[in-house]
C-alpha positions as CSV (number, residue, x, y, z in Angstrom):
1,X,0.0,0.0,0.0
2,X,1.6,3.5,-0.9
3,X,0.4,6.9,0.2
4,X,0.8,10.0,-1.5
5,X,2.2,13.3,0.2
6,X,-1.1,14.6,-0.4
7,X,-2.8,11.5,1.1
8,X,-1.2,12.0,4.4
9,X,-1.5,16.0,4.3
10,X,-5.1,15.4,4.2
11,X,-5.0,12.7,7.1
12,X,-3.1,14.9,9.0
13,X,-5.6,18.0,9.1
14,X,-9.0,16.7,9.5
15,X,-12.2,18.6,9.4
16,X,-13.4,18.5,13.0
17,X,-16.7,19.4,11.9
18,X,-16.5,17.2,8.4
19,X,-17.6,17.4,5.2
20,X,-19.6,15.4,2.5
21,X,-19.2,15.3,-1.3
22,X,-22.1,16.5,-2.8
23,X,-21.1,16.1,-6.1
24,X,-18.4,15.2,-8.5
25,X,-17.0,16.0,-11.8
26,X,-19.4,19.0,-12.7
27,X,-18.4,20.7,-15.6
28,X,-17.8,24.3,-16.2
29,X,-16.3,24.5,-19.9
30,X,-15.5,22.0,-22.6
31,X,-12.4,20.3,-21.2
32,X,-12.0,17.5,-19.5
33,X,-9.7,18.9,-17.1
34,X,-12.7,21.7,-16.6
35,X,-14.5,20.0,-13.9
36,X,-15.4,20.4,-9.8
37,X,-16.2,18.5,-6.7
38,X,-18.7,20.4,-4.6
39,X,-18.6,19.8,-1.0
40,X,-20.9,20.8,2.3
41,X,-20.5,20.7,5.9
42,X,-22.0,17.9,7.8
43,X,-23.6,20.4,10.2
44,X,-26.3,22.6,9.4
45,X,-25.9,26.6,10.0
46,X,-24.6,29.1,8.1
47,X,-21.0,28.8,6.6
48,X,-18.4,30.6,4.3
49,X,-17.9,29.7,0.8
50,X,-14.6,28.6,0.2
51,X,-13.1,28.4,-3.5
52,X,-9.9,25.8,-3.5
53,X,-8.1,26.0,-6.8
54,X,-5.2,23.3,-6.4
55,X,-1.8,24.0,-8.3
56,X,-0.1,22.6,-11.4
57,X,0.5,25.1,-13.4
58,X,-2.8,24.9,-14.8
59,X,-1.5,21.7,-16.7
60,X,-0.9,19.0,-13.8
61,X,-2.6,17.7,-11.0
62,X,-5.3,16.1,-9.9
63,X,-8.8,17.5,-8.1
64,X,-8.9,14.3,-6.6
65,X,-5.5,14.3,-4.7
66,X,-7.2,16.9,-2.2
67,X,-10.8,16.2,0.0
């Protein structure tokens, strides 16, 4: 079993409160690199949005390397 860096950044700082996927891969333009996870607290009330736009030069990476 590996574990990418990424993997153990994100076991490493949990979301005391958590979160659920709401939904995956929605697309905002033609690419297929052009797509978005949407994600919601667990706990009703009223939150901040938050807009999380990974790195990669705009060429690499992976939206799914980060929950």
């Amino acid at each position: 079993m590996s574990i990418s860096l990424l993997g153990l950044l994100n076991l490493l700082t949990p979301n005391p409160r958590g979160s659920r996927r709401v939904a995956t891969g929605l697309s905002y333009g033609p690419s297929r690199r052009q797509q978005l996870d949407l994600y919601a607290p667990r706990v009703e009330g009223s939150w901040p949005v938050v807009v999380f736009l990974y790195g990669g030069a705009w060429s690499e990476g992976d939206r799914k390397d980060y929950g």
